[in-house]
LOPA-520535 format. One record per residue (C-alpha): y, x, z; residue in one letter; residue number from 0. Coordinates in pm, 1 decimal. Layout:
<pts>
+----------+----------+----------+------+------+
|        v |        u |        w | resn | resi |
+----------+----------+----------+------+------+
|        Y |        X |        Z |    A |  NUM |
...
+----------+----------+----------+------+------+
</pts>
This chain:
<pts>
+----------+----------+----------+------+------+
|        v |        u |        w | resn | resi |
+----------+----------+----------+------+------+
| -10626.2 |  19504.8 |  -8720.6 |    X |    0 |
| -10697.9 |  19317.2 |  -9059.4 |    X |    1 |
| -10430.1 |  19332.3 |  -9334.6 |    X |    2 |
| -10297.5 |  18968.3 |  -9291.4 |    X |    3 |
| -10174.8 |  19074.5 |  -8925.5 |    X |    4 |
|  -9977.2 |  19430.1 |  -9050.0 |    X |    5 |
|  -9820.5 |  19184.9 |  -9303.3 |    X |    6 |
|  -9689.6 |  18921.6 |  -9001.9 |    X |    7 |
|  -9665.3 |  19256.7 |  -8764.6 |    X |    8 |
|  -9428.4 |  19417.5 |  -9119.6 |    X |    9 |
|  -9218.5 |  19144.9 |  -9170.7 |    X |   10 |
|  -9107.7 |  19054.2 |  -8797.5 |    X |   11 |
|  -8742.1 |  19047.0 |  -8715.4 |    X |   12 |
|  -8537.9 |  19113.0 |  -8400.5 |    X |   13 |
|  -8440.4 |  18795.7 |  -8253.7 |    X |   14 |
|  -8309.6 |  18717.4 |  -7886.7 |    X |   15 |
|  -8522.1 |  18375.5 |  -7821.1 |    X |   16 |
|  -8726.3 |  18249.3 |  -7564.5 |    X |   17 |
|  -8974.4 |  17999.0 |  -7666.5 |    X |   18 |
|  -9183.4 |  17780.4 |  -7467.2 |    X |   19 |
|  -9575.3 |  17711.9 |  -7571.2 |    X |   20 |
|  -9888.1 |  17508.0 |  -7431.9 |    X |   21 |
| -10201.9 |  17568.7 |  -7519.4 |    X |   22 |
| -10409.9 |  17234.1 |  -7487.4 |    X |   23 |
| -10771.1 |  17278.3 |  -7628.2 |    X |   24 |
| -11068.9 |  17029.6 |  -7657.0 |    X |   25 |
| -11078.7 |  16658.9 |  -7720.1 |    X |   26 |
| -10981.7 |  16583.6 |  -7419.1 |    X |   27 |
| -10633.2 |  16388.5 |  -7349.1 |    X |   28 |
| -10366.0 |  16503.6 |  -7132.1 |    X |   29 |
| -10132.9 |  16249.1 |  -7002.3 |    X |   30 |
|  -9938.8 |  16470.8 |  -6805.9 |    X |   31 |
|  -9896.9 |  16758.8 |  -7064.7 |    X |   32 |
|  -9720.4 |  16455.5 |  -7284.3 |    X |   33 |
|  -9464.9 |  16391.4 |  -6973.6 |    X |   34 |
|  -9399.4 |  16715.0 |  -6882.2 |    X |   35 |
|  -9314.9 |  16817.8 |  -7261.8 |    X |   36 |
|  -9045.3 |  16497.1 |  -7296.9 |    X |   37 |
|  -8938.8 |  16618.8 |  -6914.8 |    X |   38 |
|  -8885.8 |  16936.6 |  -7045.1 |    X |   39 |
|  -8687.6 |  16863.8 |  -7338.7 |    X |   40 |
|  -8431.2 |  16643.0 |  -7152.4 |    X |   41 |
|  -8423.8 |  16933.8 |  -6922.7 |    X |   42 |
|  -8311.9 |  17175.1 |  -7196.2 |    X |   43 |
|  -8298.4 |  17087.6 |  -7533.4 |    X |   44 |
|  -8168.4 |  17372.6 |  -7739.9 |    X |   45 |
|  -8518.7 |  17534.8 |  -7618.3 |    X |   46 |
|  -8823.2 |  17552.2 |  -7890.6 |    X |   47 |
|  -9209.3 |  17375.2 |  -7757.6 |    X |   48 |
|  -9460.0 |  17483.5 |  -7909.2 |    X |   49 |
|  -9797.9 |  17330.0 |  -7871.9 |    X |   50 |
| -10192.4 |  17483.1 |  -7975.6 |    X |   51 |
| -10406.2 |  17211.8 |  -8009.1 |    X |   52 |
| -10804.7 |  17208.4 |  -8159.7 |    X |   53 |
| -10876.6 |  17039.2 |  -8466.2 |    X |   54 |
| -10933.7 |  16667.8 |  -8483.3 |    X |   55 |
| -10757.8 |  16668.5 |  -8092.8 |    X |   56 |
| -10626.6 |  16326.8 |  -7987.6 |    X |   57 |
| -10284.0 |  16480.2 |  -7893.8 |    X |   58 |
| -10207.3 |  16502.9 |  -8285.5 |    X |   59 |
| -10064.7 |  16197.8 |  -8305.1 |    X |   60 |
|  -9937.4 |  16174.8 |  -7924.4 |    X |   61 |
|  -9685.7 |  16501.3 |  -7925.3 |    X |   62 |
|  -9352.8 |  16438.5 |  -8007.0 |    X |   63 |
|  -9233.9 |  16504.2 |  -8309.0 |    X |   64 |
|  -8990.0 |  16801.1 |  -8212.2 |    X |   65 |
|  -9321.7 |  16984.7 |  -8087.1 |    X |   66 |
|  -9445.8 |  17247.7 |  -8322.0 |    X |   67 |
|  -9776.6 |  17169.2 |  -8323.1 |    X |   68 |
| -10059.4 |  17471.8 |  -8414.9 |    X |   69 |
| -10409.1 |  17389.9 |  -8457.0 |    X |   70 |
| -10639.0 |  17620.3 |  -8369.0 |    X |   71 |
| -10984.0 |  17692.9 |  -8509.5 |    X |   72 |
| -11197.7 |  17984.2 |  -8328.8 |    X |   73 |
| -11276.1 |  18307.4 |  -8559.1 |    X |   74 |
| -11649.1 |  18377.0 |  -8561.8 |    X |   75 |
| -11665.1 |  18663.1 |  -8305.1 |    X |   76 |
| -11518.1 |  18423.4 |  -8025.8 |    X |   77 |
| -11746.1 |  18129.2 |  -8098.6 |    X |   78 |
| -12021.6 |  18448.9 |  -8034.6 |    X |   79 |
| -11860.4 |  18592.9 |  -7710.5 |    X |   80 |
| -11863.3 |  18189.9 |  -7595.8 |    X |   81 |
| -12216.5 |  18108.6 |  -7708.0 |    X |   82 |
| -12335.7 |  18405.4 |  -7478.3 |    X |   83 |
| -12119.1 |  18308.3 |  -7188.2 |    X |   84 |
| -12342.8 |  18197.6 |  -6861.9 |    X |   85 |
| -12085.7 |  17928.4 |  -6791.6 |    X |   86 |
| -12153.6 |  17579.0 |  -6794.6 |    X |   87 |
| -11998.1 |  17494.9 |  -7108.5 |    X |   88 |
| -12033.0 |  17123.7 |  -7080.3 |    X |   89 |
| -11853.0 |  17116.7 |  -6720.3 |    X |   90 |
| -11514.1 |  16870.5 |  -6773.6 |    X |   91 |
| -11568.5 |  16874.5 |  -7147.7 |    X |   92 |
| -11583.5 |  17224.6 |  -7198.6 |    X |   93 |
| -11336.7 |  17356.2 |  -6915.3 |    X |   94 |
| -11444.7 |  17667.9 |  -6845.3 |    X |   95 |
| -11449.5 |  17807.4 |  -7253.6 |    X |   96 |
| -11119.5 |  17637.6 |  -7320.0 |    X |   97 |
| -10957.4 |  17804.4 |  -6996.7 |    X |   98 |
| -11049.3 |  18141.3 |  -7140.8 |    X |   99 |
| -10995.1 |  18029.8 |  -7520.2 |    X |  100 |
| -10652.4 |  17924.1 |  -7462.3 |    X |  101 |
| -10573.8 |  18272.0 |  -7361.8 |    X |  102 |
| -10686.0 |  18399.0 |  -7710.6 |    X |  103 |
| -10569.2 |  18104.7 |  -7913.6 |    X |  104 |
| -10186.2 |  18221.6 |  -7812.2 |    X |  105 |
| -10229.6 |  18482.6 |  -8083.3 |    X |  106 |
| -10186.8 |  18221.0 |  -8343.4 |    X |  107 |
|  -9828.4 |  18085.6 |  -8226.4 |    X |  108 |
|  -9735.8 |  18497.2 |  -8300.1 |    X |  109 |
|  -9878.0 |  18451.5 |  -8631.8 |    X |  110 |
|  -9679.0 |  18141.4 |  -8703.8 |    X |  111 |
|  -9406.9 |  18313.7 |  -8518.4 |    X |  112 |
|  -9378.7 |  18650.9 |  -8551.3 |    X |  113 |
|  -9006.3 |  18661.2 |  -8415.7 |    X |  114 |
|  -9041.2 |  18466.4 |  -8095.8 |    X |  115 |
|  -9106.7 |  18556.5 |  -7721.5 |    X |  116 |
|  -9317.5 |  18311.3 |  -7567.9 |    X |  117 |
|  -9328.0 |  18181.0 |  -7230.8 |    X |  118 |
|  -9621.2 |  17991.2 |  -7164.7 |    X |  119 |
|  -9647.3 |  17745.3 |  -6972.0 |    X |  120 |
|  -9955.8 |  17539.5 |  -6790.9 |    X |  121 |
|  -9971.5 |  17132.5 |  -6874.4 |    X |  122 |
|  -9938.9 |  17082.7 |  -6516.3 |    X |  123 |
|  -9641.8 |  17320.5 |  -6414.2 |    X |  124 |
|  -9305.6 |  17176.2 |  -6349.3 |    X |  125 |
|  -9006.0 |  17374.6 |  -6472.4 |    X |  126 |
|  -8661.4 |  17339.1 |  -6244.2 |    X |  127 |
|  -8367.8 |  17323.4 |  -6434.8 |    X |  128 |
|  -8237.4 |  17631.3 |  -6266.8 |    X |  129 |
|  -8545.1 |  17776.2 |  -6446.8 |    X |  130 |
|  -8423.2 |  18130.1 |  -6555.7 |    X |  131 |
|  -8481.8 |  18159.5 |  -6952.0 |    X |  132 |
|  -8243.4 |  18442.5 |  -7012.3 |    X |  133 |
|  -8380.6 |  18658.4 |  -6768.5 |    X |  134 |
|  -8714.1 |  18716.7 |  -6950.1 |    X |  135 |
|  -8533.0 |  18863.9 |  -7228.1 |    X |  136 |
|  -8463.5 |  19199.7 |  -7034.0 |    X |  137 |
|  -8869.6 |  19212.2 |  -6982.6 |    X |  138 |
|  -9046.2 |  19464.6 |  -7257.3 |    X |  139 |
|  -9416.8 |  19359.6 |  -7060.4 |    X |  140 |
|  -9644.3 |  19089.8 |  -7085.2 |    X |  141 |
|  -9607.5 |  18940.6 |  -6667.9 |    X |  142 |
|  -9791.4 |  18679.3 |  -6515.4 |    X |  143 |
|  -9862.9 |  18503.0 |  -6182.4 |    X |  144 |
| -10082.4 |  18586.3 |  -5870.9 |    X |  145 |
| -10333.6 |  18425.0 |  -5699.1 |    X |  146 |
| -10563.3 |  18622.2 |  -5444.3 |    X |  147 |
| -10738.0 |  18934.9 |  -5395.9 |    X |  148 |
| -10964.7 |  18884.1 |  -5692.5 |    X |  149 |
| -10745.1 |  18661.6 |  -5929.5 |    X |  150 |
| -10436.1 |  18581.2 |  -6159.9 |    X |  151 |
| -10372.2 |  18278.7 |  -6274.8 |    X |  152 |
| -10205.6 |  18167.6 |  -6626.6 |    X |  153 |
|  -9985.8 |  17890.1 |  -6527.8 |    X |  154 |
|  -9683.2 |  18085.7 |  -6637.6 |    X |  155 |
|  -9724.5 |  18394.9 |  -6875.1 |    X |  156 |
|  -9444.3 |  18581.0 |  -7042.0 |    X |  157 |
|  -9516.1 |  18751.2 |  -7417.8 |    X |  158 |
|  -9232.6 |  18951.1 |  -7531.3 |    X |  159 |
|  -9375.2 |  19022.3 |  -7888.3 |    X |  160 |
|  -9642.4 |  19000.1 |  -8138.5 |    X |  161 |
|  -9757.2 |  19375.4 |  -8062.1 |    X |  162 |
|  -9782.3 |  19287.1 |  -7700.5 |    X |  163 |
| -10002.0 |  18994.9 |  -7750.7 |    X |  164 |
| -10213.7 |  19161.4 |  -8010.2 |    X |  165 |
| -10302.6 |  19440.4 |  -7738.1 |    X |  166 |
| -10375.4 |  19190.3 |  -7513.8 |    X |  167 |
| -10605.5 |  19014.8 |  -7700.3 |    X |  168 |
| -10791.5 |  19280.3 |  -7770.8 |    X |  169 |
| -10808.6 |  19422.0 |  -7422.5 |    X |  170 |
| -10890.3 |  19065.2 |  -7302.6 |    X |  171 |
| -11194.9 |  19037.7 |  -7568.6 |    X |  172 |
| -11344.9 |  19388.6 |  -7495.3 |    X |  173 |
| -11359.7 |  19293.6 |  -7142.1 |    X |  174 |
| -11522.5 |  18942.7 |  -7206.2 |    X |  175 |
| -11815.0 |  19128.4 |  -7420.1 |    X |  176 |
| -11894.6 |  19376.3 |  -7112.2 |    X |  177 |
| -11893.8 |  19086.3 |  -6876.1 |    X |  178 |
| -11887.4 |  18718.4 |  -7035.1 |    X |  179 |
| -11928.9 |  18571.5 |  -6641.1 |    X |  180 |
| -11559.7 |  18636.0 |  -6610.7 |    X |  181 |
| -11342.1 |  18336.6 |  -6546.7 |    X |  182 |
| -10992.5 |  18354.5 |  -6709.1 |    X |  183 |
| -10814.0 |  18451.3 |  -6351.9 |    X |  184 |
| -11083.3 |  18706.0 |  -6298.4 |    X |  185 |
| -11020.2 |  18827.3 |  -6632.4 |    X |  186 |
| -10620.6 |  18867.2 |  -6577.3 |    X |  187 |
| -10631.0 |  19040.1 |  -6254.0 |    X |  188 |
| -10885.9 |  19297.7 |  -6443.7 |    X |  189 |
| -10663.5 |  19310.7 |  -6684.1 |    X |  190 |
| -10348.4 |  19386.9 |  -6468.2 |    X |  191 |
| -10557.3 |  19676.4 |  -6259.3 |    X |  192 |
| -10694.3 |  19809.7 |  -6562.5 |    X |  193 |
| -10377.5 |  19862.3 |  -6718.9 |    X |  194 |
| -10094.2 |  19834.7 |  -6448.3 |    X |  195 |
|  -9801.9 |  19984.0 |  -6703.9 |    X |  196 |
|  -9888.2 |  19728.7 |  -6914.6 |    X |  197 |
|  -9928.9 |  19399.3 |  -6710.7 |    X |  198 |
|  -9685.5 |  19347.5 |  -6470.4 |    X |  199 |
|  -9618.0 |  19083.6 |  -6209.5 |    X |  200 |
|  -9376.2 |  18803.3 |  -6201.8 |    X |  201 |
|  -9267.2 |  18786.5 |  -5838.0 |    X |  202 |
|  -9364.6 |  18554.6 |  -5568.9 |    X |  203 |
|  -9169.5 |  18708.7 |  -5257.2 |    X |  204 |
|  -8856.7 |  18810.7 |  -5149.7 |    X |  205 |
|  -8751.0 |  19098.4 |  -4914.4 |    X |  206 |
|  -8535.5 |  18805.3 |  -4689.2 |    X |  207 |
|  -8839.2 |  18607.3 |  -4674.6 |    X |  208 |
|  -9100.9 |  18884.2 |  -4497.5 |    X |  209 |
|  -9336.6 |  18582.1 |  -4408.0 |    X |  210 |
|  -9393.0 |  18543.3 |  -4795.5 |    X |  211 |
|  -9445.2 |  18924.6 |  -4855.9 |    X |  212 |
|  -9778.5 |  19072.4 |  -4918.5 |    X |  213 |
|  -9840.3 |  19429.3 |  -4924.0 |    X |  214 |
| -10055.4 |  19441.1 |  -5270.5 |    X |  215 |
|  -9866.5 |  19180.5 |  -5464.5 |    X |  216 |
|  -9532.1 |  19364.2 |  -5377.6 |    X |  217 |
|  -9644.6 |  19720.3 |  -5481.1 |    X |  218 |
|  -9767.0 |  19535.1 |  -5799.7 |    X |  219 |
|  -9463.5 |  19336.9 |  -5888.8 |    X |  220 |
|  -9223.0 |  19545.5 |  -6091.1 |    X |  221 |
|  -8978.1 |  19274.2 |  -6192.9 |    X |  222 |
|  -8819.0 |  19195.9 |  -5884.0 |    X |  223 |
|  -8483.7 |  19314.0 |  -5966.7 |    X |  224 |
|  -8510.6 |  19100.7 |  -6230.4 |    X |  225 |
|  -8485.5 |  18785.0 |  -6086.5 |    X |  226 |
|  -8297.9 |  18626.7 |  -5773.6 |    X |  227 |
|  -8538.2 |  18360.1 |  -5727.8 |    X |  228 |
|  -8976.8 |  18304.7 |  -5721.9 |    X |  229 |
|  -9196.8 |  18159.6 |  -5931.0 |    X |  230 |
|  -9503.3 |  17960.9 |  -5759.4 |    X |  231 |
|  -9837.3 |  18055.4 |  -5916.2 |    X |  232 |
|  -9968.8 |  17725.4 |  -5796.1 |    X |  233 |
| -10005.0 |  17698.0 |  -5332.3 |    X |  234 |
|  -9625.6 |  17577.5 |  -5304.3 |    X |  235 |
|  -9691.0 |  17299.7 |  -5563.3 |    X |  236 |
| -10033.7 |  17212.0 |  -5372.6 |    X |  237 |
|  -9902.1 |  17234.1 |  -5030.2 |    X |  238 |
|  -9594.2 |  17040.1 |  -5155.0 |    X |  239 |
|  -9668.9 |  16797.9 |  -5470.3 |    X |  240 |
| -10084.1 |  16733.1 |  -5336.6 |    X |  241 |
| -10417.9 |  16805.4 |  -5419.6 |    X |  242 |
| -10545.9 |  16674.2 |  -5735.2 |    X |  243 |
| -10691.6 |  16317.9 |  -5623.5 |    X |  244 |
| -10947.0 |  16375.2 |  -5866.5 |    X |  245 |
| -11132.1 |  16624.4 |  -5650.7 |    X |  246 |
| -11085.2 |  16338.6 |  -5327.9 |    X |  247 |
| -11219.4 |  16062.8 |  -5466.7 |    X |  248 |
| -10871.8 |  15915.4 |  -5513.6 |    X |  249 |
| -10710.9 |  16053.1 |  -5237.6 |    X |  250 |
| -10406.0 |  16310.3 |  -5246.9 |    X |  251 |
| -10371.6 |  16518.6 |  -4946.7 |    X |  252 |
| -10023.4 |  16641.9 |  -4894.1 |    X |  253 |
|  -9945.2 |  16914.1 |  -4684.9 |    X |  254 |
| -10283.5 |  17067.2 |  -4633.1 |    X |  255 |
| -10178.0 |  17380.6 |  -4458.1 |    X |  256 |
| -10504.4 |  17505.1 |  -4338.3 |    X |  257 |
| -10718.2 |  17431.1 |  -4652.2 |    X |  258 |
| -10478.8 |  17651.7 |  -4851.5 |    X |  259 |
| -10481.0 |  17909.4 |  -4589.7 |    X |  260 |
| -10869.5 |  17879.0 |  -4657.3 |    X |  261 |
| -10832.6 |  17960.2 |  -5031.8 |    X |  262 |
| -10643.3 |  18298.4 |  -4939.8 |    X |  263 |
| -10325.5 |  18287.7 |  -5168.7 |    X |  264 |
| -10124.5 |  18541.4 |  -5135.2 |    X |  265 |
|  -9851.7 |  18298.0 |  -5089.8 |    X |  266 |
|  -9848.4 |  18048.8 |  -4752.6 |    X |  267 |
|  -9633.2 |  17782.5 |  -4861.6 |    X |  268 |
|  -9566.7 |  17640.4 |  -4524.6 |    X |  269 |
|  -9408.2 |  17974.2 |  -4343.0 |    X |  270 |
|  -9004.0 |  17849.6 |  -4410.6 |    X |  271 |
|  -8886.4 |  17507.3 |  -4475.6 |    X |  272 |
|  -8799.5 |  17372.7 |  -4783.4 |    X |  273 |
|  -8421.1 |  17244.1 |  -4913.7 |    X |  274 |
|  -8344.9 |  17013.6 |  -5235.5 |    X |  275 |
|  -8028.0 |  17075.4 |  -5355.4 |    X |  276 |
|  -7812.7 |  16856.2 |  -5590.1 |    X |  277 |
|  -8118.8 |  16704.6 |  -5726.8 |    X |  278 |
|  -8183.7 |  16997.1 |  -5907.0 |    X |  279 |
|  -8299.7 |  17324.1 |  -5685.8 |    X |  280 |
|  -8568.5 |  17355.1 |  -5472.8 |    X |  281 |
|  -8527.2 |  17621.4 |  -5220.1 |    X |  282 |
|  -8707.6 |  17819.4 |  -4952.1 |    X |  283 |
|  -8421.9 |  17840.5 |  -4617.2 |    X |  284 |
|  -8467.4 |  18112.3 |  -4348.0 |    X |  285 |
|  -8184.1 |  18088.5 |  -4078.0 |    X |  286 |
|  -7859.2 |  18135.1 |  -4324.8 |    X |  287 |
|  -8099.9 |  18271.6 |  -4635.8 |    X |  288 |
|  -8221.7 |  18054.1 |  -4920.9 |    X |  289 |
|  -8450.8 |  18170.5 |  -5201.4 |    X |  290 |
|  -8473.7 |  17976.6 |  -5501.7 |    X |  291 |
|  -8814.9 |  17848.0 |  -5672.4 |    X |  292 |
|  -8804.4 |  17833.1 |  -6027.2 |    X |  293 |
|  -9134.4 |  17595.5 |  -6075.0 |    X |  294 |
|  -9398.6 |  17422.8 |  -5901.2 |    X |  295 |
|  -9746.5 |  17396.0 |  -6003.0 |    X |  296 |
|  -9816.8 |  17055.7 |  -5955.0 |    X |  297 |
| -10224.0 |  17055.2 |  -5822.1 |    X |  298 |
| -10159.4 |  16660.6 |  -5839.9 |    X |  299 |
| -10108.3 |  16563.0 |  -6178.9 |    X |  300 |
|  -9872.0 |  16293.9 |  -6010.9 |    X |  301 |
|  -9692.3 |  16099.3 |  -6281.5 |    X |  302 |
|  -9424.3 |  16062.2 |  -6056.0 |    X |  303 |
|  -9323.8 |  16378.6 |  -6116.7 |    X |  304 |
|  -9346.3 |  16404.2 |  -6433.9 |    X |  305 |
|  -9087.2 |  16112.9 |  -6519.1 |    X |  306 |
|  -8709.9 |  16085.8 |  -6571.2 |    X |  307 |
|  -8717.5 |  16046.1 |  -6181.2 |    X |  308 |
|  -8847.7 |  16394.7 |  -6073.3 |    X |  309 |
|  -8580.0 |  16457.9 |  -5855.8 |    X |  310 |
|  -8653.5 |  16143.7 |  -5628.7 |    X |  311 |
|  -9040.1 |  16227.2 |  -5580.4 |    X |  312 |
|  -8994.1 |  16554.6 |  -5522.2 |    X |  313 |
|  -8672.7 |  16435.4 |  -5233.4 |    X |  314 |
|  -8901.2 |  16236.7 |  -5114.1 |    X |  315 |
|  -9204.0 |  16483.1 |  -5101.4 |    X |  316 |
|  -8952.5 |  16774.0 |  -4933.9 |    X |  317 |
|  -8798.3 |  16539.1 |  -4658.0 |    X |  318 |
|  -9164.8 |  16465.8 |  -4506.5 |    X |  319 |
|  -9289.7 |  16809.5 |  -4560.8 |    X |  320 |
|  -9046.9 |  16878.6 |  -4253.6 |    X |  321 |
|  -9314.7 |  16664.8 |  -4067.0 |    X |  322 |
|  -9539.1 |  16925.5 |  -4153.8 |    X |  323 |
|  -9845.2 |  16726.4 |  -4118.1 |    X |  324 |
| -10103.9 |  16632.0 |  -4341.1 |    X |  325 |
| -10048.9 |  16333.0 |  -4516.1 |    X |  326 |
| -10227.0 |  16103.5 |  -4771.5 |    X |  327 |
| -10184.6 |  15863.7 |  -5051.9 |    X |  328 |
| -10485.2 |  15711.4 |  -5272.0 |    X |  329 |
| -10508.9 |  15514.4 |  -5553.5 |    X |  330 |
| -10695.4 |  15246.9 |  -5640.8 |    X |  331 |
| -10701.3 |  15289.0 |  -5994.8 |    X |  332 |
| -10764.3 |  15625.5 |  -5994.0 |    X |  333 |
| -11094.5 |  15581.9 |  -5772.3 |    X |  334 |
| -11228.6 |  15277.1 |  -5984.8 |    X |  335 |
| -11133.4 |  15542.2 |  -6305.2 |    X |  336 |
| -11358.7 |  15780.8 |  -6171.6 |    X |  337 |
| -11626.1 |  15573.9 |  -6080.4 |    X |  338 |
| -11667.5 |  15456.9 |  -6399.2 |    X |  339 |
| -11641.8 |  15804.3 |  -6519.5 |    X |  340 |
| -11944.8 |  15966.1 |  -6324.8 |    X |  341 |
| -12133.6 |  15595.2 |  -6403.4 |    X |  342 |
| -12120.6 |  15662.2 |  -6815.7 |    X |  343 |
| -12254.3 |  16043.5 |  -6671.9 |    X |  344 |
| -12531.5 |  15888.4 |  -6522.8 |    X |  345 |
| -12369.5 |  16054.5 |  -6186.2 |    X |  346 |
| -12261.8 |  15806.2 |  -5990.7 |    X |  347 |
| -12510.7 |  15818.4 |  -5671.5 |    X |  348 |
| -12446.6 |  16177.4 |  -5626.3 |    X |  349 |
| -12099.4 |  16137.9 |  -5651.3 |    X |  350 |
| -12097.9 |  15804.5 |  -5432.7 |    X |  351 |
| -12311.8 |  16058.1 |  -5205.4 |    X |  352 |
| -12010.5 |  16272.4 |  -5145.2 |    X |  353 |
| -11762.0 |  16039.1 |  -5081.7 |    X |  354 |
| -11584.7 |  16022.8 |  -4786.3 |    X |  355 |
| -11714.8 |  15712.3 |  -4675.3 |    X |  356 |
| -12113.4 |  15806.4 |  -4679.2 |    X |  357 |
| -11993.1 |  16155.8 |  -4591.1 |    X |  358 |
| -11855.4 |  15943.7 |  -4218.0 |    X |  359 |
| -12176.8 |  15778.1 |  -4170.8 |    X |  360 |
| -12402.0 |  16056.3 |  -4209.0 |    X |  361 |
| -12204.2 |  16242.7 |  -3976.2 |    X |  362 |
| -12217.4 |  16005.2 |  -3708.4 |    X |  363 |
| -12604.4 |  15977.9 |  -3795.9 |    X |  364 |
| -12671.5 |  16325.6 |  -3742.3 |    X |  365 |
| -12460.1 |  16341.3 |  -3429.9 |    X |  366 |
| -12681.5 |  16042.7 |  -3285.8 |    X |  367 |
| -12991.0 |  16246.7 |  -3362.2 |    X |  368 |
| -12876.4 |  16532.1 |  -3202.1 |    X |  369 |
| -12753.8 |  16332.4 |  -2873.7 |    X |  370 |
| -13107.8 |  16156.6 |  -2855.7 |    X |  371 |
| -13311.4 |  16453.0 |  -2915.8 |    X |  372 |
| -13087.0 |  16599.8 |  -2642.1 |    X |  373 |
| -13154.3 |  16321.1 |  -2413.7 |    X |  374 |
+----------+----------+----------+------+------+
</pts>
């Protein structure tokens, strides 16, 4: 640990305070991530946001002035570890270096912060205001969120101190260097079985809810007695909130109980029914039980959501999730935005290729074939 660190690490001072922090790098700009900050801050506003952002980013000038903004600029031995990473670096303008970066980069809001416990918190997760800040404080472990039998995920990660996030850092960089084809999820749930009395879970069950239960997540998750509630690591905010129309050429699917049960979360969103409470609490109801979800991870992006009128999207979303039934919206805009997108790639018959439209015809083409080569 270089000198500059013991002197941060030296002059650190016990203080009770949750903090809240984003990590947004590349050039890219995040609509969204500006909502859901301003959502968050009418939400609660005594709480500090924190945001890391590259140099030169375009949210410099975008993030609201109460944001502490930290730019970040890579030390030499991660711009190596990235440089010898198999990963298409150039996929979504860098995502799969910045998803792993980000992880790093939270050492410098410790540096500028020595005293604070972070939460951090994914540009696309909604926050209920039920959401239980206090709690973490009783937490001496860095905890994150599940995904499936190979993966985390980093949409909300808890860092009690400065000393906690050093370790991890390091223990997150050795493990890049031995295998640089690790994604950032594959890297956390490493992480968590290489060092299980370090890493802990947040939790995603609850004994009244056996349906939700999961044998290996359970024995993993430590901090149940910690919280009354659950914290989605991202299926309930698919099933519920939609797909991200930018993977369906414009079209959200709501719902989509059998292409999550596909992915294997440990989590199957659609096993109770879901309540909305007082415009305010989003709950999980089995017979005279309800289980409270702190967030959502909202797949969508939908800008719905993140507005001053949250509460009536996500009404409207839970009253025809009792349907149960796939349904879908799509946007105009949002298709014409991304074919002009993958036409400036130079992309744009491939992707045209794919779409559902083409995808339709060549189906009924091939079943013709088969029926006259049959005949």
């Amino acid at each position: 640990m270089n000198q500059s660190l013991n002197n941060v690490i030296n002059s650190k001072t016990t203080q009770d305070k949750i903090e809240l922090l984003f990590v947004q790098l590349g050039l890219a700009k995040s609509e969204h991530l500006i909502q859901n900050i301003k959502l968050i801050r009418s939400m609660f506003p005594n709480i500090n946001i924190h945001c890391i952002i590259s140099e030169d980013s375009v949210l410099e000038n975008d993030l609201p002035n109460y944001v502490n903004r930290i730019v970040y600029t890579p030390e030499e031995e991660v711009d190596k570890l990235f440089s010898a990473s198999n990963f298409d670096l150039d996929f979504r303008e860098g995502y799969w270096r910045y998803t792993l970066e980000r992880l790093i980069a939270i050492k410098f809001a410790f540096i500028e912060n020595p005293e604070s416990k972070f939460i951090h918190v994914e540009s696309d997760v909604l926050l209920f205001p039920s959401f239980p800040f206090t709690n973490f404080l009783n937490i001496e472990n860095i905890a994150w969120l599940p995904y499936d039998d190979t993966s985390d995920i980093a949409s909300l990660m808890y860092f009690p101190s400065l000393e906690k996030n050093l370790e991890f850092t390091e223990h997150l960089m050795s493990m890049l260097l031995s295998n640089p084809r690790l994604t950032d999820m594959q890297a956390l749930h490493k992480l968590r079985n290489s060092f299980p009395a370090r890493y802990f879970l947040l939790p995603t069950s609850n004994p009244n809810f056996e349906n939700l239960r999961n044998p290996n997540v359970d024995s993993a998750t430590k901090l149940n007695a910690k919280f009354e509630g659950i914290f989605d690591s991202l299926p309930i905010g698919m099933w519920l909130t939609g797909i991200d129309p930018r993977n369906n050429f414009g079209f959200t699917k709501y719902f989509e109980t059998e292409k999550i049960k596909k992915m294997r979360t440990f989590i199957q969103p659609s096993e109770y029914s879901l309540q909305f409470v007082n415009r305010s609490e989003l709950l999980y109801q089995n017979n005279d039980k309800y289980l409270k979800i702190y967030n959502l991870h909202i797949h969508s992006k939908s800008k719905k959501i993140f507005s001053s009128k949250w509460h009536s999207e996500i009404g409207r979303l839970v009253s025809l999730s009792s349907r149960n039934k796939v349904y879908y919206e799509f946007s105009i805009k949002l298709f014409f935005e991304l074919i002009i997108n993958n036409l400036s790639k130079g992309t744009l018959l491939e992707y045209m290729y794919n779409s559902p439209p083409l995808t339709f015809v060549r189906k009924i083409n091939h079943y013709l074939k088969r029926k006259y080569i049959s005949n």
